[in-house]
C-alpha positions in Angstrom: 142.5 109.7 81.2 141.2 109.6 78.0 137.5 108.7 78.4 137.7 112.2 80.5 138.3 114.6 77.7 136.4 115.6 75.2 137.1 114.3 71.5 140.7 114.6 71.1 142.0 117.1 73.0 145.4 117.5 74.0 147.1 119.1 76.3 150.8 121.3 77.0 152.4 121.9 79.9 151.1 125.7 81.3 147.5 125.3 79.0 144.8 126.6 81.4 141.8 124.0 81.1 138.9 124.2 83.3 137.6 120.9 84.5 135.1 119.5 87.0 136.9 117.8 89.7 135.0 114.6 90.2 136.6 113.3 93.7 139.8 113.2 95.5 141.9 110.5 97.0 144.4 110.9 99.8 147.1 107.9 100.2 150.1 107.7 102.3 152.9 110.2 100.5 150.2 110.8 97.4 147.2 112.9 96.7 145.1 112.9 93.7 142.6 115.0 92.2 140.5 113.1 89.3 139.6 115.8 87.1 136.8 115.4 84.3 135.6 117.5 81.3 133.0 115.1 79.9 131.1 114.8 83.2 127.5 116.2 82.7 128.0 118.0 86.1 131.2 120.2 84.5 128.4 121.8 81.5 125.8 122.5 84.9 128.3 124.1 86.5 129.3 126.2 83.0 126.0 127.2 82.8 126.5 128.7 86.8 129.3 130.6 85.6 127.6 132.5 82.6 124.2 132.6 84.1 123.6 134.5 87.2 120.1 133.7 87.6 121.3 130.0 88.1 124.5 131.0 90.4 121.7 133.2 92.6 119.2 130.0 92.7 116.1 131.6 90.5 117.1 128.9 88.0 117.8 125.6 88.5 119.3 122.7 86.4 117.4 119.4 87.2 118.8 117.1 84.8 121.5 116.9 82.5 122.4 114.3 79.9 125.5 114.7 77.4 127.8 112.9 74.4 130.5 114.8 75.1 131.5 116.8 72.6 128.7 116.1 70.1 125.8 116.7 71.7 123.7 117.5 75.4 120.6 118.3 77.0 119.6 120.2 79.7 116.6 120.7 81.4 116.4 123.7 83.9 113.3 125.1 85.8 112.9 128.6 87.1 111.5 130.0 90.7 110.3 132.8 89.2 107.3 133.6 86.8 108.4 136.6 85.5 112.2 134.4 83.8 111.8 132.3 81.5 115.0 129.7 81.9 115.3 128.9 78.8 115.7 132.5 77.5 117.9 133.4 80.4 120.4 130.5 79.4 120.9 130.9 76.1 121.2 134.7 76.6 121.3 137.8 74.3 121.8 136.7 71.0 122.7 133.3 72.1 126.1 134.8 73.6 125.5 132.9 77.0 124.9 129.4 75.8 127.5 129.7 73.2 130.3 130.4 75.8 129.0 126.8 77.2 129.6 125.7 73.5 132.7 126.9 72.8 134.3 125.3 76.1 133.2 122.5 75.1 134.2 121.6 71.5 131.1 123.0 69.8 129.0 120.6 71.9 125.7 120.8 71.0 123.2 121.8 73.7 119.1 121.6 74.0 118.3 123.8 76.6 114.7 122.2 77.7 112.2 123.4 80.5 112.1 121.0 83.2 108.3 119.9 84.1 107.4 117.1 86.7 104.9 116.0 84.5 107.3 113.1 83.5 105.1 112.8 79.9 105.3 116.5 79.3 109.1 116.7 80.8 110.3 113.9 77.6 108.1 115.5 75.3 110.1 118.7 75.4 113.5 116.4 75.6 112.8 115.0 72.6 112.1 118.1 70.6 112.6 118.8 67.8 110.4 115.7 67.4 106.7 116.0 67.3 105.2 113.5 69.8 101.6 112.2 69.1 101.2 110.0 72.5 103.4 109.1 75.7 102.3 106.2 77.8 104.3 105.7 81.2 104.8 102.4 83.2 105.5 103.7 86.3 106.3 100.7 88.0 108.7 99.3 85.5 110.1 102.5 84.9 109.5 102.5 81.4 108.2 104.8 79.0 106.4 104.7 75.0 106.5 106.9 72.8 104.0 107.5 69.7 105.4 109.5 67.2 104.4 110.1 63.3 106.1 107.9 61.0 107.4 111.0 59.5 109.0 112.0 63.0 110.8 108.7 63.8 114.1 108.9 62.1 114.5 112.8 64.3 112.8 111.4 67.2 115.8 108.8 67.4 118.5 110.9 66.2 121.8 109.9 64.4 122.8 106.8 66.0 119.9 106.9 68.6 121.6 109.8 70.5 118.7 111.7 70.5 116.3 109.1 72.3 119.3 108.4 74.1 120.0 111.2 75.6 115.9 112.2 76.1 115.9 108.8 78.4 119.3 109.6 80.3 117.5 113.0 81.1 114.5 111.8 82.6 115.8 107.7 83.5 113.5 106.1 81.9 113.6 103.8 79.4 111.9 104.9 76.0 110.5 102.6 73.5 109.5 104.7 70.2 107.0 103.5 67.9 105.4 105.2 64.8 101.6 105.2 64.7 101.5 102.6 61.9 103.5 100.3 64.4 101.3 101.1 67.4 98.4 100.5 65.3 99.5 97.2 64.1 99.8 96.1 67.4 96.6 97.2 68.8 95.2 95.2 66.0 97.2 92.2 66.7 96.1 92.5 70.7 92.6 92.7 69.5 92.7 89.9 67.4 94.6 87.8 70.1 92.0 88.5 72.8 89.2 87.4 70.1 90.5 84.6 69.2 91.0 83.8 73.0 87.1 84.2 73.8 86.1 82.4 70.8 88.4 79.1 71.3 87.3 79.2 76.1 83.9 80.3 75.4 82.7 79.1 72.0 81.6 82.3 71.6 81.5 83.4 67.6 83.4 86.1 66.5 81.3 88.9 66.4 80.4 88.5 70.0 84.0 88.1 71.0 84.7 91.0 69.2 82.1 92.8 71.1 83.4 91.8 74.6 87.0 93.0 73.5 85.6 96.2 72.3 84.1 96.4 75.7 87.6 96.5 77.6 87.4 92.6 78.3 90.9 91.5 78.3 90.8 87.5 80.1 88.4 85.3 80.9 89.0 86.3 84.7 87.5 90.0 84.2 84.4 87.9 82.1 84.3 85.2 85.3 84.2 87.4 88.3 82.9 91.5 87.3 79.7 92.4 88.4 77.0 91.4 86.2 75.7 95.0 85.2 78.5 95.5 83.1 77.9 92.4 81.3 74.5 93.6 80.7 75.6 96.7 79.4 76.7 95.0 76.0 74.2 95.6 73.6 72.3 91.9 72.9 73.8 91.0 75.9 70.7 89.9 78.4 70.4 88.3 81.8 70.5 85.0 81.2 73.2 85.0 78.3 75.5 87.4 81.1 75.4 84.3 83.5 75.9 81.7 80.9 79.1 83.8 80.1 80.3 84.0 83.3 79.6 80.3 84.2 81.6 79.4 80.6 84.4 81.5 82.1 84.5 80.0 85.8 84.2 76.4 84.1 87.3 76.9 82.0 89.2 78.9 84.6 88.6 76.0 87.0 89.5 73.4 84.6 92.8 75.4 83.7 93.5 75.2 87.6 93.0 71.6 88.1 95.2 70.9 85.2 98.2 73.1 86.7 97.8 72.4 89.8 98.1 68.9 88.7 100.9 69.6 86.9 102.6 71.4 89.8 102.4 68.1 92.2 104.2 66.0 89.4 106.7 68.0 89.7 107.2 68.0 93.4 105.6 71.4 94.5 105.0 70.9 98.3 101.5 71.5 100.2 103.3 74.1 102.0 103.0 76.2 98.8 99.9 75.1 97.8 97.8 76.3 100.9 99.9 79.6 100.8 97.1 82.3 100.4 97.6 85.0 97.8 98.7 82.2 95.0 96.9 80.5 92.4 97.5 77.2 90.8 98.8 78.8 87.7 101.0 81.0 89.9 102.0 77.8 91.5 102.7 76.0 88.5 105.0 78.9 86.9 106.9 78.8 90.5 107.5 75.1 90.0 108.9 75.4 86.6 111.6 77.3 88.2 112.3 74.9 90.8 110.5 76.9 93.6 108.4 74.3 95.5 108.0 74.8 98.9 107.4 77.5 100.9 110.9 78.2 101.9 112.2 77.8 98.7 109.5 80.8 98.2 110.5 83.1 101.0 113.8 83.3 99.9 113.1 84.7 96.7 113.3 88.7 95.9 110.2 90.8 95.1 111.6 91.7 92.1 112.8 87.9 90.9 108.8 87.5 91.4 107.2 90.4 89.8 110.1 91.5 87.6 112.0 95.0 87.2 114.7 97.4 85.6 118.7 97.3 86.7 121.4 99.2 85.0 123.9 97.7 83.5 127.2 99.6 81.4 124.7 102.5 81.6 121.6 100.4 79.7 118.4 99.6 81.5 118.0 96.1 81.2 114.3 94.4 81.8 114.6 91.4 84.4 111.6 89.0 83.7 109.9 88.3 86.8 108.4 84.8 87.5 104.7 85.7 87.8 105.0 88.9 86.0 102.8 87.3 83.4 99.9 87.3 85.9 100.1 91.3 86.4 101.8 90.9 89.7 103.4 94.5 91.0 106.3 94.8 93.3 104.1 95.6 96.0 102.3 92.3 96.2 105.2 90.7 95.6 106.3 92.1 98.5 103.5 91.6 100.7 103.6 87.7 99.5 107.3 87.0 100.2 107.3 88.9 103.5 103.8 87.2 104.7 105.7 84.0 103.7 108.6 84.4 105.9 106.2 85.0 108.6 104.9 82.0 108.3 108.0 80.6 109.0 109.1 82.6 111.7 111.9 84.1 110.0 110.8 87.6 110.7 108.6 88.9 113.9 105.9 90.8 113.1 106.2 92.9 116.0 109.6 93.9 115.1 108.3 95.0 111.2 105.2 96.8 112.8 108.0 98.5 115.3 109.9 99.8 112.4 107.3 101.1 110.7 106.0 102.8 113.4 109.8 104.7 113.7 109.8 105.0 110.0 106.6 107.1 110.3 108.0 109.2 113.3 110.9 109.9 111.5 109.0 111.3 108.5 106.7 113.7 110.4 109.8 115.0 112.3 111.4 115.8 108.7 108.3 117.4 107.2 
């Protein structure tokens, strides 16, 4: 096939080719052997062939990510302090990592330590970048990137193959921003959350400025933290800390009444309503998207509720989750639906506490 060659290769009848055989089939009368020589695994098991610290296990390739032949990068680690795997795969004078090379078409290979520091691991992936920050969402798999504004256009590479390739090597998925951009948006953040204290709590600016500054992000964390912290705000005394917070829980309970409110009108049942763990915003955002009753809630995924990451033609796409806006994680979301079907008697505790318990044996025995 041609997706499984490299560039435009061609072949004659008697050439010796070396390729990675990908899987077999056996049918009645026919067998088949689907070779490949774009396949990241065929370069990993090049770089067995011409390195014998990798064939004997000192060295070992933990992630590889290719065009084929344009350009690939691999990230090895090695078992012993005394190699350095980088060194040891390139070789004397380059002569190992150039037979990789010249099998494949002049492919273009970063050989990069493997870390499982997942920050330092795609800092070294996309060298030869200079990286001034890496923030990682863990949970949404997701990854960004600070570089100089200088950097940008090599951190992203011709065509975006370099950033490409950096997140197929550690599967993540990498936003890059230049520090201009970043600042601009930690400016815009700023300003959003001040303007959000001054319009709830008719504060003026300067104090809403102040509680920003302070790590105050919603009128929640102002409405509910312990007082002290309040009073750690310089002009900020006893009495104007509980006028704050009681501005906060006024407005927080008016915005409730109001969706909740909104939620009956448009049919949400008190099944839903009474269900513990969800507030009336929650409840309103649920109703929007015609879930309305508890069953209608139980049957919904954990990540449909606190969003995620699926993969589709080899692109991580983001899948908004309904109450992903309210800082929700897949765990809770979990816990919610699962407690929800319990409710209903779709799923026996017993049997879930069961399972975990065998779940738990079965680790132990493995460790």
């Amino acid at each position: 096939m041609p997706r499984r060659k490299i560039g435009r290769e061609s072949y004659r009848p008697n050439d010796r080719i070396r390729c990675y055989i990908r899987t077999c089939a056996a049918k009645p009368a026919v067998h088949q052997v689907f070779l490949s020589r774009t396949d990241p695994q065929f370069m990993a098991e090049l770089f067995k062939m011409e390195v014998p610290e990798i064939y004997d296990g000192i060295i070992e390739i933990k992630a590889v990510a290719r065009d084929p032949g344009s350009r690939a990068k691999i990230g090895v680690i090695s078992y012993d302090n005394a190699i350095d795997p980088v060194g040891a795969c390139v070789g004397m004078r380059g002569s190992r990592v150039q037979a990789v090379v010249n099998e494949l078409q002049g492919e273009k290979i970063d050989i990069i330590p493997w870390n499982e520091d997942q920050a330092t691991f795609l800092v070294n992936a996309l060298q030869p970048a200079e990286v001034a920050k890496v923030v990682i969402d863990e949970e949404a798999g997701k990854i960004e990137v600070v570089v100089p504004d200088e950097q940008l256009s090599l951190a992203i590479g011709r065509r975006g193959q370099n950033v490409r390739l950096a997140s197929q090597l550690t599967g993540l998925d990498i936003d890059i921003l230049t520090e201009e951009e970043e600042s601009r948006r930690r400016q815009a953040e700023f300003a959003e959350r001040t303007r959000l204290f001054m319009d709830t709590l008719d504060l003026d600016e300067f104090f809403a400025q102040l509680l920003v500054a302070e790590g105050f992000t919603n009128l929640e964390e102002v409405a509910y933290v312990e007082l002290d912290e309040l009073l750690t705000i310089e002009g900020v005394d006893d009495a104007t800390a509980q006028e704050l917070q009681a501005r906060a829980r006024d407005v927080i309970e008016e915005q409730n009444r109001k969706a909740l409110e909104h939620a009956r009108e448009l049919g949400v049942e008190d099944s839903l309503v009474g269900f513990e763990g969800l507030t009336p915003q929650m409840i309103e955002a649920l109703a929007l998207d015609g879930v309305k009753t508890l069953e209608d809630f139980a049957t919904c995924a954990d990540w449909e509720l606190a969003g995620g990451w699926t993969t589709v033609n080899g692109e991580r796409v983001k899948d908004d989750g309904l109450l992903e806006k309210f800082d929700m994680s897949l765990e809770e979301a979990q816990h919610l639906v699962m407690t929800a079907r319990i409710q209903l008697g779709w799923v026996d505790p017993a049997e879930l506490e069961a399972e975990a318990e065998e779940g738990a044996e079965d680790e132990e025995v493995e460790a």
